[in-house]
C-alpha positions in Angstrom: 126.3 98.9 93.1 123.5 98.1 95.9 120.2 96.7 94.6 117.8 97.2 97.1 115.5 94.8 95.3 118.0 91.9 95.7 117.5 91.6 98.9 115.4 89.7 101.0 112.5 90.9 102.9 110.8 89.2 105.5 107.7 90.8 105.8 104.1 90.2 107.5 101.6 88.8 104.4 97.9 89.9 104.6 95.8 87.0 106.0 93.8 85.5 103.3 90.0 84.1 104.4 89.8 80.8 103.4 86.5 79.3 104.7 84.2 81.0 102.9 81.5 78.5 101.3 81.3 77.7 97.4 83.0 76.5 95.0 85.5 77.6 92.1 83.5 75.6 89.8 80.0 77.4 90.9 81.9 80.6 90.5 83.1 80.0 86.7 79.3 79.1 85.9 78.5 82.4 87.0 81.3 83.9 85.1 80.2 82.4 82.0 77.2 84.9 81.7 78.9 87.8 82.7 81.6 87.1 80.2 79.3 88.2 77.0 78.9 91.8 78.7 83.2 91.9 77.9 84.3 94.6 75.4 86.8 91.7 73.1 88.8 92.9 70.5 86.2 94.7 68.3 84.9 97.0 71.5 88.8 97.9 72.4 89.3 98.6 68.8 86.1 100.8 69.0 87.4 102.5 72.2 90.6 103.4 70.4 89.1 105.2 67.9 86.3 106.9 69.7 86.1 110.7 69.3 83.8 112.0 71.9 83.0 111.5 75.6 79.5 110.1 74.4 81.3 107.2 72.2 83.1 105.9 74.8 79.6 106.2 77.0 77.5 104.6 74.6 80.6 101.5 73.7 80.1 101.0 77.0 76.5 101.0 78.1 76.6 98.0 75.1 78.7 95.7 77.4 76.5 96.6 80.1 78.3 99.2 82.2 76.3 101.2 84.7 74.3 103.6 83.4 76.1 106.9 85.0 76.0 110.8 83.8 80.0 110.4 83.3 82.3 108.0 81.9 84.8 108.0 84.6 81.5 107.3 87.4 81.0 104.6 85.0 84.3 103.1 85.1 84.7 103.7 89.0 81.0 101.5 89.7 82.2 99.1 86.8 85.6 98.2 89.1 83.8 98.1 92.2 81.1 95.3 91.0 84.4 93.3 89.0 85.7 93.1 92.7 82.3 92.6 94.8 81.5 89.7 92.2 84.6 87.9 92.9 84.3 88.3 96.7 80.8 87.2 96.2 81.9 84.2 94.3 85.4 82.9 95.2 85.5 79.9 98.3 88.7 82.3 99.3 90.0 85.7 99.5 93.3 85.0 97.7 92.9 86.4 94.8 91.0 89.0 95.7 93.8 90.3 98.0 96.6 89.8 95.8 95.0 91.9 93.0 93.6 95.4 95.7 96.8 95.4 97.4 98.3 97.9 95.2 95.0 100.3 96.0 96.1 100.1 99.7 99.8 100.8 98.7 98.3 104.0 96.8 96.9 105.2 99.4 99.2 104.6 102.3 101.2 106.5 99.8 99.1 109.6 99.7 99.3 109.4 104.0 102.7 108.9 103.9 103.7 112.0 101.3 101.0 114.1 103.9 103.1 113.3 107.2 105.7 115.4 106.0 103.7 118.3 106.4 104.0 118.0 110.0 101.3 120.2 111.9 100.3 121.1 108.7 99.4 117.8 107.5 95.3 117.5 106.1 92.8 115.3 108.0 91.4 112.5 106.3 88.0 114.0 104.6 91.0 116.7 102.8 92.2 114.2 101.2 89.3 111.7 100.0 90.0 113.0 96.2 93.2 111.5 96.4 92.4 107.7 97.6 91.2 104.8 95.8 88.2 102.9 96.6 87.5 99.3 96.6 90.4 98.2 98.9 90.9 95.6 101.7 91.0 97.5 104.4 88.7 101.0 104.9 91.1 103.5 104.0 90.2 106.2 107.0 91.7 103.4 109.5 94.7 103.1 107.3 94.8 106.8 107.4 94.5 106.8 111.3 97.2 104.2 111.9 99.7 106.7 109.7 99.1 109.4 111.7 98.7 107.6 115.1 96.4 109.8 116.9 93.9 107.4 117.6 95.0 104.5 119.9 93.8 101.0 119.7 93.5 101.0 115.9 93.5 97.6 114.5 95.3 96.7 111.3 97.0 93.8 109.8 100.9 93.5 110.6 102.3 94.4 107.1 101.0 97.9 107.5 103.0 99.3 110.2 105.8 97.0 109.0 105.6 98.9 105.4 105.1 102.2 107.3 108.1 101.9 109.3 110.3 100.8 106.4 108.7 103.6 104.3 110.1 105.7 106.8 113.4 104.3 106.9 113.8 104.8 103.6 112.9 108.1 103.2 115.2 109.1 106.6 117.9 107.7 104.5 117.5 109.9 101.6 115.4 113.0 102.4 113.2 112.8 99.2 109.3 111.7 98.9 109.8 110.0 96.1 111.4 107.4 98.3 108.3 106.9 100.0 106.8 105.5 97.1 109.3 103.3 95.8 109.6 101.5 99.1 105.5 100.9 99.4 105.8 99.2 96.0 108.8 97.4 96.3 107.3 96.1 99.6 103.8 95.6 98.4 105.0 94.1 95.2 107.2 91.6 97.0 104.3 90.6 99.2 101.8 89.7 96.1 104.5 87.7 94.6 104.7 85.6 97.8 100.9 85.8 98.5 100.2 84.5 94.6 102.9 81.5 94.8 100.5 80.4 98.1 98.0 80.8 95.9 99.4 77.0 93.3 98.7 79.5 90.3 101.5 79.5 87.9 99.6 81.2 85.5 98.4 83.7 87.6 102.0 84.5 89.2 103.5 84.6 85.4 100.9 87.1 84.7 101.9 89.7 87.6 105.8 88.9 87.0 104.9 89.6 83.3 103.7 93.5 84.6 106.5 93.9 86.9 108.7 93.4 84.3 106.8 95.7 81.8 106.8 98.2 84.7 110.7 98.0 85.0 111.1 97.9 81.4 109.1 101.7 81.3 111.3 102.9 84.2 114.3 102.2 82.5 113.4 103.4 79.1 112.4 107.0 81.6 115.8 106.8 83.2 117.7 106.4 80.3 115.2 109.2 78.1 115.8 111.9 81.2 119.5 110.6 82.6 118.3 109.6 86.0 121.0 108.0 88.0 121.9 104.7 88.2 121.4 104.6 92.2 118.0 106.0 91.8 117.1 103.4 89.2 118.5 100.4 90.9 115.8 102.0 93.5 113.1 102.0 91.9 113.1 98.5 89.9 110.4 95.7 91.3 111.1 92.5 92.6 110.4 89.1 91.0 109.3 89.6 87.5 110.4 86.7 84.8 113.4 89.0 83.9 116.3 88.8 86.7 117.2 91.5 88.7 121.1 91.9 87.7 119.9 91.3 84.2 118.3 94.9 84.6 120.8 96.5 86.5 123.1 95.6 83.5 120.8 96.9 81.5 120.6 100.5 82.4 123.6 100.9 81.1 124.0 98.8 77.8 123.8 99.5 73.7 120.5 99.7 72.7 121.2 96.2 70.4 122.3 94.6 73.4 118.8 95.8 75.1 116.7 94.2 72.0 118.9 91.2 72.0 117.5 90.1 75.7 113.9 91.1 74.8 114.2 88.7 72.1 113.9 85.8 74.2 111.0 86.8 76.2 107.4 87.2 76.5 108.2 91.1 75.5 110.0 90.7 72.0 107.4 93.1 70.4 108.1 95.9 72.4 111.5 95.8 71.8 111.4 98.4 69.4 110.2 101.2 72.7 114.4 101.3 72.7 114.5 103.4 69.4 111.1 105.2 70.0 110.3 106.2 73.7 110.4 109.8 74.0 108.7 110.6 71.0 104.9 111.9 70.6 102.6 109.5 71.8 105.2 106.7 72.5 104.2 107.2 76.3 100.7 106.5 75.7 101.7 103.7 72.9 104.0 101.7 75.9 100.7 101.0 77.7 98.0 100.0 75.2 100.6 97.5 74.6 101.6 96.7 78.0 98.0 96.1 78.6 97.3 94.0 75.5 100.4 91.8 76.0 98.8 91.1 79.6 95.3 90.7 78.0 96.9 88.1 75.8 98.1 86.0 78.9 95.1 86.4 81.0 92.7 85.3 78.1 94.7 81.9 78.0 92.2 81.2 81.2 89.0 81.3 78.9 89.6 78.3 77.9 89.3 76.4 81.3 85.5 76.4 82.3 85.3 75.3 85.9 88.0 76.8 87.5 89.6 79.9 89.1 91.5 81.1 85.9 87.9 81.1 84.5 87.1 83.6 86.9 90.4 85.6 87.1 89.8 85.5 83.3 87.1 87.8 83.5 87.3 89.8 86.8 91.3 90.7 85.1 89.8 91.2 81.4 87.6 93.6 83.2 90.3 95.8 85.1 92.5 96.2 81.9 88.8 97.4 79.8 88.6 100.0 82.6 92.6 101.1 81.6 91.9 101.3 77.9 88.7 103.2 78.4 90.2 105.5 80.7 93.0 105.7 78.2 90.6 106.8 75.5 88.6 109.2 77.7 91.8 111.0 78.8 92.8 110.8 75.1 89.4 112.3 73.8 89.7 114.9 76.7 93.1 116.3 75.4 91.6 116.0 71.6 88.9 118.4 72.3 90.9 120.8 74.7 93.3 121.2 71.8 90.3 121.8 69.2 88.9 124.3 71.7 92.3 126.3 71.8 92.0 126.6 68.5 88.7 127.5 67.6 89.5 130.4 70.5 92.6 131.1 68.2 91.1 131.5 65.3 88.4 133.6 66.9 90.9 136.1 68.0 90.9 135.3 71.7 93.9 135.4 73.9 94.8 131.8 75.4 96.0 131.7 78.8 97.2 127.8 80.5 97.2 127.4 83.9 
């Protein structure tokens, strides 16, 4: 069977500024402050049980989140200052690409999907709703070198190398879908490459450990909803800690045999997603894990004071707050939908869903 995945790709890496003054060491005193304004493990545990918009708000005006009418504004200016502070602070851009290149891949996604409209495509200002902010490169030029209308736009090499392969891969099989698969499996092949530049073991480790934990939900889907085995040898990432034919033998083994390979990895305590996924709430479940299993990793840098995993300690620890709070907020949101159906109910009023 062909695994995409396996094979290598020799692609453009984005150029990382590296004579920017400072000092790791300067940076990780600054952290220090800015790392008593973190939720820890009470202020998750709060977020988790939080029954109104208004909790979540107030848990996180404590830990010093802008002060914003909505949680989700609060979240979106929250992730924007995480990521100006470590441009303001790191001596390079490493880093700080590695970690907003998926935001890019997201939304050369969104350009990519809209091209096969044809004339009927949107301009740019249609689709703002759709992007992601706080990315390397301004995402209106991104969306101009998609659509090529505009000549002399100037963009690093990987993105019409990822656009052209995007579009090779979606001549090949006719689907959209495609076009998604192929950004990430590009993307994520470049960050792996771009962190082992970086002399961060730790920090490699740490996005292996979520490529793995992304592969490890795609095949618990595939198996749940009997996709097929070519679509998910496509759809696997490259270079987590977990081999690649170790998952393509996976897709279609015992569920034992599954738990027995788990065993011996950084993932053993999800193992037990084999028997469950597919039930209520397992979806939702998968990630709080996902994300404390990776919160777990990334804390190990706390304990280093004058250095970048300092730094990457708090600027990640940030990100995956922002993930459980969103978590919560969407969870809060369904809560009170569902109370509101039934207080209609009970009322006597006809309910009608979109």
């Amino acid at each position: 069977m062909h695994n995409p995945t396996s094979e290598m790709t020799a692609l453009p890496l984005p150029e990382i500024r590296q004579d920017k003054s400072g000092s790791w060491e300067f940076a990780a005193g600054r952290t220090w402050v800015l790392e008593r304004n973190l939720l820890g493990k009470t202020g998750v545990e709060r977020l988790n049980t939080a029954t109104s918009q208004e909790d979540i708000r107030r848990i996180l005006l404590e830990h010093h989140y802008p002060q914003k009418n909505t949680v989700e504004s609060m979240l979106v200016d929250e992730y924007d200052a995480a990521f100006i502070f470590l441009k303001e602070v790191a001596p390079d851009d490493g880093f700080r690409t590695v970690l907003l290149l998926p935001r890019d891949a997201h939304n050369l996604k969104v350009f990519l999907k809209e091209e096969l409209q044809g004339n009927n495509a949107r301009p740019f200002d249609a689709l703002k709703a759709s992007l992601l902010g706080t990315t390397l490169l301004d995402p209106e030029t991104l969306y101009d070198s998609v659509r090529g209308i505009k000549k002399d736009i100037k963009v690093p090499e990987w993105v019409p190398a990822v656009i052209r392969r995007a579009r090779e891969s979606y001549n090949q099989h006719y689907e959209a879908a495609v076009i998604d698969l192929s950004v990430d499996r590009d993307t994520e092949t470049m960050r792996a490459q771009l962190a082992e530049m970086l002399g961060a073991p730790w920090f490699s480790r740490a996005l292996a450990m979520r490529r793995d934990l992304t592969n490890y939900e795609t095949l618990l889907r595939s198996r749940l909803r009997g996709v097929s085995k070519s679509r998910y040898l496509l759809s696997l990432l490259p270079s987590g800690l977990i081999s690649e034919p170790v998952w393509q033998q996976l897709f279609d083994a015992e569920k034992g045999e599954i738990k027995s390979v788990f065993a011996n990895t950084p993932y053993a305590v999800m193992s037990e997603f084999v028997d469950t996924y597919g039930e209520e709430d397992t979806a939702v479940a998968f990630l709080q894990e996902r994300e404390r299993l990776l919160a777990q990793e990334i804390a190990k840098g706390q304990r280093e004071v004058a250095d970048v995993r300092r730094v990457l300690y708090y600027v990640l620890t940030r990100v995956i707050e922002i993930r459980y709070a969103r978590m919560a907020s969407a969870r809060v949101g369904l809560m009170n939908k569902d109370a509101g159906l039934l207080n209609e109910a009970a009322d006597g009023c006809e309910v009608l869903e979109d």
